[in-house]
C-alpha atoms as one frame of an Amber mdcrd trajectory, in Angstrom:
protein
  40.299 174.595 161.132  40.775 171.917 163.870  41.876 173.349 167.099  44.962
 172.181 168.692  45.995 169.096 170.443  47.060 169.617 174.164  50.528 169.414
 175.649  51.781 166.164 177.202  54.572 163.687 177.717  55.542 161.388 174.500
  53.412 158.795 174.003  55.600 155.521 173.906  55.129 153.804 170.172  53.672
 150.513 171.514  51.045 152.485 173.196  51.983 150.584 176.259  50.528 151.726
 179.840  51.533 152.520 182.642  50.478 148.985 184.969  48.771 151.013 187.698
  46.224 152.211 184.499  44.673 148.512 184.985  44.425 148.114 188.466  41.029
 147.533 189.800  39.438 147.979 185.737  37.141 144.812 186.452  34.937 147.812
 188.510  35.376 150.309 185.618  32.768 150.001 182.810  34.848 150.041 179.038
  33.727 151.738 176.240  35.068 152.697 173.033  34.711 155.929 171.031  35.484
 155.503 166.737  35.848 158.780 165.199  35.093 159.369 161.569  36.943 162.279
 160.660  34.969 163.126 157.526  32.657 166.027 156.321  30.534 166.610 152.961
  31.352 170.404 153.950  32.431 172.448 156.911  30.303 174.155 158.984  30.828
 177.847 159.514  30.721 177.141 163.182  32.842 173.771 163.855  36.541 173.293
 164.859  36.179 169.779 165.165  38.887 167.527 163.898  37.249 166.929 160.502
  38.380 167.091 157.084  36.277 167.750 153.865  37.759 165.821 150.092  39.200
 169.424 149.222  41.311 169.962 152.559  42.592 166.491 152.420  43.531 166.263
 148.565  46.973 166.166 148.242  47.936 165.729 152.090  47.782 162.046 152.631
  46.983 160.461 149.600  45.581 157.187 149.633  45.958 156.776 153.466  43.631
 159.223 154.400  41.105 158.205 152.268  37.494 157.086 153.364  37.043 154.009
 151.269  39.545 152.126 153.300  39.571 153.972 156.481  37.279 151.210 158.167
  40.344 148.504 157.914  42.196 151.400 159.363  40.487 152.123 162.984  40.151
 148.285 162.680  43.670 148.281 163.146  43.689 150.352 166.292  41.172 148.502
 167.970  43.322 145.462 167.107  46.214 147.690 169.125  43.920 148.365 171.793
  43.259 144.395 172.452  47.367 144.414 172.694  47.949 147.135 175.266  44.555
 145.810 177.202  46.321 142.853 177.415  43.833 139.898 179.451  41.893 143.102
 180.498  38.391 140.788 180.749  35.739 143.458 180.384  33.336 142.778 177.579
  32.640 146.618 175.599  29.463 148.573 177.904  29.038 151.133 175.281  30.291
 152.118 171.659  30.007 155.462 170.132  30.455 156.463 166.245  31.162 160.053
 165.848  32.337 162.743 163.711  33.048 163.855 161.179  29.733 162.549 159.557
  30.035 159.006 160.400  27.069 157.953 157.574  29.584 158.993 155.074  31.271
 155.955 155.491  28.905 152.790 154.232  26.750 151.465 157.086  28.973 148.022
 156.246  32.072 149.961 157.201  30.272 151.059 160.459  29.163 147.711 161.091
  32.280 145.978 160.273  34.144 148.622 162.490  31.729 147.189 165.330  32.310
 143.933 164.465  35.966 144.385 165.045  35.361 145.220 168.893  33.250 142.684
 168.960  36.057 139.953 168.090  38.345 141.578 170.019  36.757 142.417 173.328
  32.994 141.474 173.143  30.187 143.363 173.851  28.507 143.320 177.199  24.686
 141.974 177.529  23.228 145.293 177.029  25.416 147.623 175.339  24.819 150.581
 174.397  25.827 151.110 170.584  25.385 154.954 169.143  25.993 156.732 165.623
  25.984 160.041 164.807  24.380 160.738 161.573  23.667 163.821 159.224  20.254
 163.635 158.096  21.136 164.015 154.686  23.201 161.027 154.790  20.719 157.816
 155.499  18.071 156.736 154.237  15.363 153.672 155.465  17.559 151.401 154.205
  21.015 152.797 155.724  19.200 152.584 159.070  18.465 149.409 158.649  21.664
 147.750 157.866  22.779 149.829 160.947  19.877 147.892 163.406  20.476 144.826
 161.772  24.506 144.996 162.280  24.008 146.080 165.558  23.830 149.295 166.733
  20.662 150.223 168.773  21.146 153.756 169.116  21.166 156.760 166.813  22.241
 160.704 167.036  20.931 162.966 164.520  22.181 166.582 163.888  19.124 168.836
 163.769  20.199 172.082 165.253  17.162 174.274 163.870  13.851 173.567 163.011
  14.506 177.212 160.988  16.327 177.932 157.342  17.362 181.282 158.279  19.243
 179.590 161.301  20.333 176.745 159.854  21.793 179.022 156.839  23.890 181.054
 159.352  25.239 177.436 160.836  26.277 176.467 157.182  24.096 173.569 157.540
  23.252 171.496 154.598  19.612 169.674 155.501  16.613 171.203 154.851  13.832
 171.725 157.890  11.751 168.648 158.407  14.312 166.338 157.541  15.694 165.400
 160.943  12.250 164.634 162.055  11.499 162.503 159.415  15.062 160.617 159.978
  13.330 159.977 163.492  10.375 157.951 161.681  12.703 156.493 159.959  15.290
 155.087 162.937  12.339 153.539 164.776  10.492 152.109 161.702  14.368 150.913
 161.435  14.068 149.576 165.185  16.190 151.895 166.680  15.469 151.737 170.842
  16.873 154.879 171.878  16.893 158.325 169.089  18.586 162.093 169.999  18.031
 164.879 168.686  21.183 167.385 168.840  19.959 171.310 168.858  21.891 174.459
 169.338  20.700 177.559 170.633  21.859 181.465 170.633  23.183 181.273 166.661
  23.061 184.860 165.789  20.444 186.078 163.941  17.801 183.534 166.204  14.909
 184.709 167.707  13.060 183.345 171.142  10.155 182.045 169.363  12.847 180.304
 166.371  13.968 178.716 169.517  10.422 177.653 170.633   9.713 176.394 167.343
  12.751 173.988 166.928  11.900 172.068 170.344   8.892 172.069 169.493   9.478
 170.621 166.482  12.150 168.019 168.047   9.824 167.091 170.622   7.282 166.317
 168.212   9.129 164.039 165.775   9.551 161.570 168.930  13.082 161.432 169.991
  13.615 160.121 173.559  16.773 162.330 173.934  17.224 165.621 173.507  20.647
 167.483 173.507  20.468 171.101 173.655  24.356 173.050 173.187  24.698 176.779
 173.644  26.632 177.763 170.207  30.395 178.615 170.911  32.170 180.610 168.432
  35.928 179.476 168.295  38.543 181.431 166.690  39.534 180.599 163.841  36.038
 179.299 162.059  33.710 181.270 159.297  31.411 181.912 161.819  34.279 183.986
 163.802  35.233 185.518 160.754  32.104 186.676 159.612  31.187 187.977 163.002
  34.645 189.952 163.247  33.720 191.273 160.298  29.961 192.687 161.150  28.231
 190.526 159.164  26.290 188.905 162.331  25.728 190.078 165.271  28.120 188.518
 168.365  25.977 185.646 169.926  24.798 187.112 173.797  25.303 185.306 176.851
  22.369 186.825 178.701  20.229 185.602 174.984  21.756 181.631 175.861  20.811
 182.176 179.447  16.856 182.804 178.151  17.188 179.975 175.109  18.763 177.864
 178.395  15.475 178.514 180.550  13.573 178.240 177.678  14.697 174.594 176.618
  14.294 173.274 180.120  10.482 174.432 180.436   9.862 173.305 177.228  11.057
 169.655 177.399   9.890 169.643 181.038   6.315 170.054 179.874   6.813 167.486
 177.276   8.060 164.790 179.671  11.662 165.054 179.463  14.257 165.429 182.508
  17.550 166.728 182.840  19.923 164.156 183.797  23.043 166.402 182.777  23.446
 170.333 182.136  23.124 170.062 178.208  21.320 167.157 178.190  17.008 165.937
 178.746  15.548 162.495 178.332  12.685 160.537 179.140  13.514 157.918 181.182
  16.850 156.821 182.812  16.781 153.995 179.709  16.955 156.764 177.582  19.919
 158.338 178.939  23.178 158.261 176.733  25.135 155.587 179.105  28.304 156.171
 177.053  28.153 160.083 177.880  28.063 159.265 181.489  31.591 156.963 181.172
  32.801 160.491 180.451  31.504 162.328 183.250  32.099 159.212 185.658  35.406
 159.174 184.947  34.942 155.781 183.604  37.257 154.280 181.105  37.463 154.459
 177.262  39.505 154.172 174.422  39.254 156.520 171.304  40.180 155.448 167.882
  40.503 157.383 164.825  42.491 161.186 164.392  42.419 163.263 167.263  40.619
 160.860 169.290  41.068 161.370 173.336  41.276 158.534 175.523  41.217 157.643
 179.403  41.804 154.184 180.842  43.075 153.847 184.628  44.044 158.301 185.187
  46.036 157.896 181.955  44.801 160.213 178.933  46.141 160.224 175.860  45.303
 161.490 172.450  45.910 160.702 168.958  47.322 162.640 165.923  45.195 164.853
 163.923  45.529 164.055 160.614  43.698 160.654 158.764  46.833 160.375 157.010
  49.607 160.532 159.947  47.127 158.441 161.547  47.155 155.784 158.967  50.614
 155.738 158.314  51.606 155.375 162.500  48.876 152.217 162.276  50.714 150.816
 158.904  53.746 150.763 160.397  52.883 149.197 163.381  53.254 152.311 165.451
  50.357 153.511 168.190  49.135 156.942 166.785  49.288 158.407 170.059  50.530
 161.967 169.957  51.118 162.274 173.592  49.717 161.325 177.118  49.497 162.665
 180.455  49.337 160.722 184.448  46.843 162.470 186.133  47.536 162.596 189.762
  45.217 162.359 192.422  44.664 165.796 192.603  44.061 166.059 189.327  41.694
 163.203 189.413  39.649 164.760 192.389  39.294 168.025 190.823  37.523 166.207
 187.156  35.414 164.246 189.507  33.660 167.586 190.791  33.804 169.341 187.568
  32.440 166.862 185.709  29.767 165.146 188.310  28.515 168.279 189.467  27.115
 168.554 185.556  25.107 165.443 186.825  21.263 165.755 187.980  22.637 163.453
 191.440  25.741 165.708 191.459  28.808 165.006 193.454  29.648 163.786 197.023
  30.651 166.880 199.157  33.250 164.820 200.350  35.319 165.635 197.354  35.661
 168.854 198.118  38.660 170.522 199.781  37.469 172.797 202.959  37.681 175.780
 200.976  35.333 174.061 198.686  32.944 172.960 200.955  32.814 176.669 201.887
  32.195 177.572 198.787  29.473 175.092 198.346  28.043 176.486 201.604  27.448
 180.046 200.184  26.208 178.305 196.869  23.736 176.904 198.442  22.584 180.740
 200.249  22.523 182.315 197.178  20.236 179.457 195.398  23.035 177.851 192.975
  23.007 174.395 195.191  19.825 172.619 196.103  19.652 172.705 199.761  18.228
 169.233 200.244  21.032 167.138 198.556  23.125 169.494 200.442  21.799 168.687
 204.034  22.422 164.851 202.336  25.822 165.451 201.437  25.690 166.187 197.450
  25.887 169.204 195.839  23.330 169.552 193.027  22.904 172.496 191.163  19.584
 174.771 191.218  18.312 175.906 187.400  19.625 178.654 188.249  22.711 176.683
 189.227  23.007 175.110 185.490  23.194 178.954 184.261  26.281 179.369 186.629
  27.543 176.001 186.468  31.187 176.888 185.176  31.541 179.381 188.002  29.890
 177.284 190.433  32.709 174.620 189.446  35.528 177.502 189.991  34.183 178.167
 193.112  34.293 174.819 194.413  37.652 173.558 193.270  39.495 177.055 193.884
């Protein structure tokens, strides 16, 4: 099941901000984030806040139903242009995600669009992304996407392999992702992903091989690549508690890691972010990098997280609490917390130092800089950038990264 929200402070019912969160936004890019909490089926692997018909029958009723869920986030995005008050920033990126987004009718995605559109405008050249589930379109789906808008599209491969998609309780069959490639740019999608993972148990080296290869060759310009996590509380813990797959290896991810970065490499892709390759900086998910930037964006939909000004806040879990908070005129914020300064400098190096540029060394406290120091000895910083004043992580550095972080901000 979904994991759990964080702690925080309550979040007031107007959704109103804190008036330092605005100061100096005109600098900040905006973005938004719509999350579609719905799933044909679960995946033995995912704790993300998503909800199949079976777990939400009887636990919401009408309100958390898809068919009207559209007019729903609408109304959040409506709240959004309230608490933003004259906030002039036309919308730099917009990302759909799930849940399986192409549940929902691509006129509900659209419309949801069209909504920040009205309300806040979209900048020149935004960036406008889907997820998808490759079972879920078809040419024609992708084209009322394009022609409503959107100029960007993720699809959920994973595998190029049965056997590994089959431990992943994934639904589509091999081949189908790369065909849903074809299918976005026949469409006139600009920019296409493909999301893999990597170290599912049962997965060889050369399965491994086989899916990039396979990615690579269906034409994406973007290639995610996730080492699988296995979070308590999901079928895929359970059935590895009980011996029915092998535990996943971390020295087996560091090989898949080394493996994916060749790979791509050879076929023209670079590594603009730990997890992440593309082929040109055009390519690059911009809305992603409001994220690590520390940029600004509001989430809509259950569970969504957002950040505007070092204010974060997050929204109840459930489509139906949601619902009924928006129908009633409430913000469905379930809490919030002020990040201080501190807090604020330490996310900038976590998150930056994930970045291909890295982060300024002047971020770093002295015991940091220290740290970076001997990072850089034993091979985990690149020593140019560091001579520069960045630190940028070695490969061998993106193995480490999470202790190379620790190290720095300790």
């Amino acid at each position: 099941m979904p994991s759990a929200l964080p702690d925080g402070d309550p979040m007031p019912e107007t959704g109103e901000l804190p008036r330092h969160a605005l100061e100096g936004a005109a600098d900040r890019p905006l973005g938004f984030y719509l999350h579609v909490p719905y799933c044909a089926t679960r995946c033995g692997y995912c704790d993300f806040n998503t909800y199949t018909a079976t777990e939400l029958r009887g636990s919401g009723g009408v309100l958390a139903s898809r068919d009207n869920y559209a007019e729903t986030l609408a109304d959040e995005v409506r709240l959004a242009r309230k608490v933003l008050g004259d906030d002039p920033r036309p919308v730099r990126t917009v990302f759909v995600g799930g849940g399986t987004p192409t549940l929902l009718a691509a006129g509900d995605l659209v419309r949801m669009l069209g909504t920040i559109r009205a309300e806040f405008g979209l900048a020149e050249d935004a960036e406008i992304t889907t997820e998808a589930n490759p079972e879920s379109v078809d040419p024609a789906y992708l084209e009322a996407l394009r022609e409503g808008g959107f100029n960007r599209i993720s699809f959920g491969m994973q595998s190029a392999k049965q056997h590994v998609l089959k431990v992943l309780d994934r639904t589509h069959t091999p081949g189908r992702p790369e065909a849903c490639v074809a299918e976005a740019r026949a469409a006139g999608f600009d920019h296409v992903n493909l999301d893999l993972i990597y170290g599912t148990p049962g997965e060889s080296d050369n399965d491994w091989r086989e899916s990039l290869t396979a990615a690579i060759g269906a034409g994406p310009d973007h290639v995610s690549a996730y080492a699988l996590i296995v979070e308590e509380g999901t079928q895929l813990a359970r059935r590895i508690r009980r011996g029915e797959v092998p535990m996943t290896d971390d020295d087996e991810h560091a090989d898949r890691y080394l493996i994916a970065d060749s790979v791509l490499a050879e076929a023209g892709f670079s590594w603009y972010e730990v997890s992440n390759w593309a082929t040109s900086e055009a390519a690059r998910c911009l809305h992603n990098e409001l994220y690590w930037r520390g940029a600004d964006w509001w989430g809509a939909g259950p569970g969504a997280h957002s950040h505007v000004g070092g204010v974060r806040w997050w929204n109840v879990k459930h489509p139906g609490a949601y619902a009924a908070a928006l129908a009633q005129g409430r913000s469905p914020g379930a809490g919030r917390e002020i990040l201080t300064a501190e807090d604020r400098r330490v996310e900038r190096v976590l998150l930056e130092l994930r970045l291909s540029d890295g982060c300024e060394l002047s971020l770093l406290a002295p015991a940091g800089l220290a740290a970076a120091g001997r990072a850089v000895t034993d091979g985990l910083l690149e020593p140019g950038p560091f001579a520069a004043g960045r630190a940028v992580l070695t490969l061998r550095g993106r193995l480490l990264a999470d202790a190379v972080v620790r190290d720095l901000v300790d």
